[in-house]
C-alpha positions in Angstrom: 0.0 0.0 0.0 1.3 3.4 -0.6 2.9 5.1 2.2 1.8 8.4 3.1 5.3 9.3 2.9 5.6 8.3 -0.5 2.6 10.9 -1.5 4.4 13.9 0.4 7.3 13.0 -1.7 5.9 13.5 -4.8 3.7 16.8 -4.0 7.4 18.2 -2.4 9.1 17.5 -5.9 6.1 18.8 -8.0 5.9 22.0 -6.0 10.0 22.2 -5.6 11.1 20.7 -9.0 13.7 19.3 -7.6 14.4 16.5 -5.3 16.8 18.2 -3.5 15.0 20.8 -3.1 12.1 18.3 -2.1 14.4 16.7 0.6 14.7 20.6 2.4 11.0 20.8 2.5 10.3 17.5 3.8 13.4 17.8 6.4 14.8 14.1 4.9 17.9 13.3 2.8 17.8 13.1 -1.2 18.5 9.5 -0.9 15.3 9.3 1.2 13.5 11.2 -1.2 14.7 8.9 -3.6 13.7 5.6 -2.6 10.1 6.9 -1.9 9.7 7.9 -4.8 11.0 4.8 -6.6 8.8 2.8 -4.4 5.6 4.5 -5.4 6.9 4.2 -9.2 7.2 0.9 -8.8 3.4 0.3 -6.9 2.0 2.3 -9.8 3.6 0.3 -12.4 4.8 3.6 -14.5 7.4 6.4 -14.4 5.6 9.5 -12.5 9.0 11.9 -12.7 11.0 13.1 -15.7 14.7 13.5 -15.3 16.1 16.9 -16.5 19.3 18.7 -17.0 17.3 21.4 -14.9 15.6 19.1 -12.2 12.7 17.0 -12.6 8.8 17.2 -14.6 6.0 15.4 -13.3 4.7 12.5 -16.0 1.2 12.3 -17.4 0.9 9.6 -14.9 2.6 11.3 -12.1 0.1 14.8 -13.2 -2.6 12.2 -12.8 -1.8 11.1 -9.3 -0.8 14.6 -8.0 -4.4 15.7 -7.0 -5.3 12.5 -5.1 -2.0 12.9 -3.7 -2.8 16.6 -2.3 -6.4 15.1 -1.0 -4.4 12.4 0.8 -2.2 14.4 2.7 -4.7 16.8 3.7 -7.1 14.3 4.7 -4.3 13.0 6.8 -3.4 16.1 8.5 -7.3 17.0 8.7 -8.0 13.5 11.2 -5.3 14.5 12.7 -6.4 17.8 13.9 -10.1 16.9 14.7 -8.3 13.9 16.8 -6.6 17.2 18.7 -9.5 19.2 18.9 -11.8 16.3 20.7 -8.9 15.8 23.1 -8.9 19.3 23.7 -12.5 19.7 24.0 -12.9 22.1 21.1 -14.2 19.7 18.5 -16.2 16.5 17.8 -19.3 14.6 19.3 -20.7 14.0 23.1 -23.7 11.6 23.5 -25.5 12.2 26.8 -27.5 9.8 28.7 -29.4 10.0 31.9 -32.2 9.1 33.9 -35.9 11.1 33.5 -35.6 12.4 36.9 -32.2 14.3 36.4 -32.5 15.9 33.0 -32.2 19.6 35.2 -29.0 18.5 36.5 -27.6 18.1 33.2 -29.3 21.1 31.6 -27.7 24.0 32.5 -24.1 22.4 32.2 -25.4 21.3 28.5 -25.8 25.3 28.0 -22.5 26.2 29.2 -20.8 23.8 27.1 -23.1 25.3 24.0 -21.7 28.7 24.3 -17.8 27.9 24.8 -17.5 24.9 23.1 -19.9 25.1 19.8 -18.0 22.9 17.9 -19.2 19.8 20.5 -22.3 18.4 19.1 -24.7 16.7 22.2 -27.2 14.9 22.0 -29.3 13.8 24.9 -31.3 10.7 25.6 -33.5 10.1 29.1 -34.8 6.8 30.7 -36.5 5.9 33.4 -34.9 2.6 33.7 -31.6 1.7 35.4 -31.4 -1.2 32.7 -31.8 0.5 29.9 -29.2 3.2 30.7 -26.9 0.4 31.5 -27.9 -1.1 27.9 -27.2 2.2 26.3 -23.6 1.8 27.3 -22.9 -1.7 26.5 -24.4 -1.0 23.2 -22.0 2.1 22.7 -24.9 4.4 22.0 -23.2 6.8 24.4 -20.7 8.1 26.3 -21.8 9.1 29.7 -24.5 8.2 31.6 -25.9 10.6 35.1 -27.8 8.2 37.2 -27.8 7.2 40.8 -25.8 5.1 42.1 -24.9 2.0 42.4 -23.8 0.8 38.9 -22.9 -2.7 37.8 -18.7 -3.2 38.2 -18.5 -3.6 34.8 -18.3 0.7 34.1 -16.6 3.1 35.6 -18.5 5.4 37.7 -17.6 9.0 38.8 -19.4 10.6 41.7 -20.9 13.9 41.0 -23.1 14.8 43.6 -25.4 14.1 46.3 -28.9 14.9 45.8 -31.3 15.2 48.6 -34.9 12.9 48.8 -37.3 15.0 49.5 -41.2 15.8 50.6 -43.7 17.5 48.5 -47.4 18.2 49.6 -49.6 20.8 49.3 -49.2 23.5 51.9 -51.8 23.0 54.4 -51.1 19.3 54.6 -50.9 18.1 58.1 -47.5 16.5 57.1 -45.7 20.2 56.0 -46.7 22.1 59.3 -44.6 19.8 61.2 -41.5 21.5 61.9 -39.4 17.8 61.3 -40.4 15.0 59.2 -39.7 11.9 59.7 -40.3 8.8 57.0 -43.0 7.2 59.6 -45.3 10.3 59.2 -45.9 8.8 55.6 -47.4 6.1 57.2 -51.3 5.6 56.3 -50.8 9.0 54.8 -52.3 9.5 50.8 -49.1 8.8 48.5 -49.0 10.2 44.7 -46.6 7.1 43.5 -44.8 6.6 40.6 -45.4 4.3 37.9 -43.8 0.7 37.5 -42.0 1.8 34.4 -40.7 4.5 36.3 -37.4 3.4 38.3 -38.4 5.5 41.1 -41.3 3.0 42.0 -39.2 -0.2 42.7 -37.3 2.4 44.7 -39.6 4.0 47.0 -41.7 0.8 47.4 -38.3 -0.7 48.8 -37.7 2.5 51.0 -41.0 2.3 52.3 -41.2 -1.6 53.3 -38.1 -1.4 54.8 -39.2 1.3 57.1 -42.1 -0.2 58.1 -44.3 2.4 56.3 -47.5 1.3 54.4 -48.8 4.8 52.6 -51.7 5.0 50.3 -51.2 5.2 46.9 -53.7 7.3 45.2 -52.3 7.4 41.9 -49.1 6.9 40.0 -47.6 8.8 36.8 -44.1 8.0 34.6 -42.8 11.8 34.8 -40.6 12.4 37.8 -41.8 15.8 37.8 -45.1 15.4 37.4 -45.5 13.4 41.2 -44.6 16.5 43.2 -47.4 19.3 41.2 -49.5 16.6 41.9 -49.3 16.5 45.7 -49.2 20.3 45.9 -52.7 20.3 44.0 -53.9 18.3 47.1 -53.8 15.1 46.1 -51.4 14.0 48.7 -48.0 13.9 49.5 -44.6 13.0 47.0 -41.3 11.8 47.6 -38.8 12.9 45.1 -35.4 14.2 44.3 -35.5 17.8 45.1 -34.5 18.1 41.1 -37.8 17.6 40.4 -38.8 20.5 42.5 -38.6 24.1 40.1 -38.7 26.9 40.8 -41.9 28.5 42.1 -43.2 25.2 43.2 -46.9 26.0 44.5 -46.5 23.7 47.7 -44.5 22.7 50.6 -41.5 21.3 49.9 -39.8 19.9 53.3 -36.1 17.3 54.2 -36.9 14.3 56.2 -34.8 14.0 58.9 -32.4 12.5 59.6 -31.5 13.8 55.7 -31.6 11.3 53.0 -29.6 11.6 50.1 -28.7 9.8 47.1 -25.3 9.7 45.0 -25.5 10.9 41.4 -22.7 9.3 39.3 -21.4 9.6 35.8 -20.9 6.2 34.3 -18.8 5.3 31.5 -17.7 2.1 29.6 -14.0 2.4 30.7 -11.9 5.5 31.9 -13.6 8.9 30.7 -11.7 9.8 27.0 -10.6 13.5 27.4 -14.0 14.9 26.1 -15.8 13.2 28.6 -13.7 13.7 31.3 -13.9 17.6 30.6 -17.8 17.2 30.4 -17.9 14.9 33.9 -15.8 17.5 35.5 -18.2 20.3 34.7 -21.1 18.6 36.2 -19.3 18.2 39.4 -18.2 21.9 39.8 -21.9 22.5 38.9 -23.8 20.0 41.1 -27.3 20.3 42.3 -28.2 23.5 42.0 -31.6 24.0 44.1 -33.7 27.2 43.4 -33.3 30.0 45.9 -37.5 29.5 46.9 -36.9 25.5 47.6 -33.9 26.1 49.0 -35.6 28.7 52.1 -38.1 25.7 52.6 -35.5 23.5 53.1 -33.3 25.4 55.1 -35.0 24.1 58.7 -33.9 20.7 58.0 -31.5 18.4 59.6 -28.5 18.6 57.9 -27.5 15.2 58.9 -26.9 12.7 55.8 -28.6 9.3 55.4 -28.1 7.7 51.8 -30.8 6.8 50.3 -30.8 2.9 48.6 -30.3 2.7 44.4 -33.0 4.7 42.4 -33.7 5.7 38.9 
């Protein structure tokens, strides 16, 4: 197969016409120059140079391969640069994954990286299933996923954050005037669930049991976001991550105590490339960022951590 080298050759003694000259350019010996170019005369079967008193012509045949030749090197030099610019973060492709319930996590770092790095095309894919995130990956359909921990050995997780569990009700509910809540208040107490397709539900149900609490579910949706909007209409009372709580939220929003939390991790197949790395790191400087309104609800709670079991 014909050596790269072999193409620069030629294009250096077509622009120079001279193989001397040719040699300077490329930073090589005549000889060298020399035996490239023999070797690509012989792969091609024909003469490509003319010998003469004055230097050296290019051949029909070596004319013929001289704009192939140009293409060649360039395309060369161009993978090599858009190699530079992904490890540089300047250039290529990033394909997000996460779960439903944390798409505001990754938003805002999403529009950061859109205004100072617009040659990164993302894309963005949501689930509400632990198993289908982790299918995503083995199936190389993305590069990082932002879940909650734990993930199967197999990746490689980086912890981003911790996310608070939280309470959401409507704001004369007997639960919210209670200056601390505990998980046993939900006992007996009207639940809006989540759906079984809905990670979440396998979750909470697990939570719950394990507490001893037995709420009533009233009704279930798939949307993370949609549980909490429910409960402040007065349908009952929500646990959620506090990133499905906006801004504005028309109810209560209160921590259990003692706090719960969960880990958020970024999961990749094998070590973050650097494109991903730079991306990971990002989201950990960024974090959980709570609005100012949830945040003054919160603010009475008891900042001791308790982490919260796998969710979705």
């Amino acid at each position: 197969m014909t050596s790269l080298r072999a193409l620069e050759c030629l294009v250096a003694v077509a622009d120079s016409g001279s193989v001397t000259q040719a040699a300077r350019l490329l930073h090589s010996s005549q000889p060298a120059v020399s035996h490239q170019l023999a070797a690509l005369e012989r792969e091609t079967g024909t003469a490509l140079l003319r010998r003469e008193p004055r230097g050296v012509k290019l051949t029909p045949a070596g004319r013929a391969a001289l704009a192939d030749a140009r293409r060649a090197i360039e395309a060369a030099a161009s993978a090599v640069r858009a190699a530079r610019a992904v490890g540089e973060a300047t250039q290529g492709s990033l394909r997000l994954a996460c779960a439903q319930s944390l798409v505001s996590v990754l938003a805002p770092v999403v529009r950061v990286w859109h205004h100072r790095h617009p040659e990164v095309t993302i894309t963005l894919r949501e689930s509400t299933s632990a198993e289908e995130l982790h299918g995503f990956i083995d199936a190389d359909e993305v590069d990082v996923v932002l879940m909650p921990a734990p993930v199967p050995d197999r990746f490689t997780a980086t912890p981003v954050a911790d996310e608070e569990i939280v309470l959401a009700a409507p704001t004369d509910h007997v639960i919210a005037r209670q200056p601390v809540v505990r998980l046993g208040d939900l006992d007996g107490a009207r639940l809006v669930h989540f759906a079984p397709e809905n990670g979440l539900s396998t979750w909470l149900d697990r939570s719950l049991t394990k507490a001893g609490v037995r709420p009533e579910p009233v009704m279930r949706t798939a949307v993370t976001v949609a549980a909490p909007h429910l409960a402040a209409s007065g349908l009952g009372v929500a646990v959620c991550p506090v990133s499905a709580i906006s801004a504005g939220f028309p109810g209560a929003v209160r921590s259990f105590s003692p706090r719960w939390v969960r880990q958020l991790v970024a999961v990749t197949p094998a070590t973050p490339d650097p494109l991903a790395a730079r991306f990971i790191a990002d989201m950990r400087s960024h974090g959980v960022r709570v609005p100012r309104d949830v945040r003054t609800q919160l603010a009475g709670g008891d900042p001791a951590p308790a982490k919260a079991p796998h969710s979705s």
